[in-house]
N, C-alpha and C positions, 0 to 999 in steps of 0.2 A: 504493500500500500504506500513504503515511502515513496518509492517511482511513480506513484500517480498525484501526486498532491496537487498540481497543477494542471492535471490532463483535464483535456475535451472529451467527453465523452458523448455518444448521440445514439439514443437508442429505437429504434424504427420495429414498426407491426412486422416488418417482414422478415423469415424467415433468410437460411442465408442462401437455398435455393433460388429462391424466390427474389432474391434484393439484385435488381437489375439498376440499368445506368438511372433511369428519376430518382430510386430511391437514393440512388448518390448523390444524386445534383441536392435534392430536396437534403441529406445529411452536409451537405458543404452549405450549401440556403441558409441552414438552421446556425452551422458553424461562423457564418458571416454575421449574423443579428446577433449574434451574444455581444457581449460587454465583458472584457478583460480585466479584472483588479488585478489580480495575480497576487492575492491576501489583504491589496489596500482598500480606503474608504471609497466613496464615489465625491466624484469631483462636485462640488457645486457651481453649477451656474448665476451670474450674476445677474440680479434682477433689476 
């Protein structure tokens, strides 16, 4: 578990038969809209 403390991980309905090129596109999609701390706070925005 120490090697994962930072991993992305993305987990999809599909089987690993089954997990054709969408469900990869849509697992990199998902991997694109996250938000990286990498353990820190989130930034704030100035209003």
């Amino acid at each position: 578990m120490w090697q994962a403390a930072y991993s992305e991980l993305v987990f999809v309905p599909q089987h690993w038969p089954d997990f054709d090129k969408a469900a990869l596109e849509g697992a990199i999609a998902e991997f694109g809209r996250r938000e990286r701390r990498f353990g820190g706070l989130v930034a704030k925005t100035a209003s």
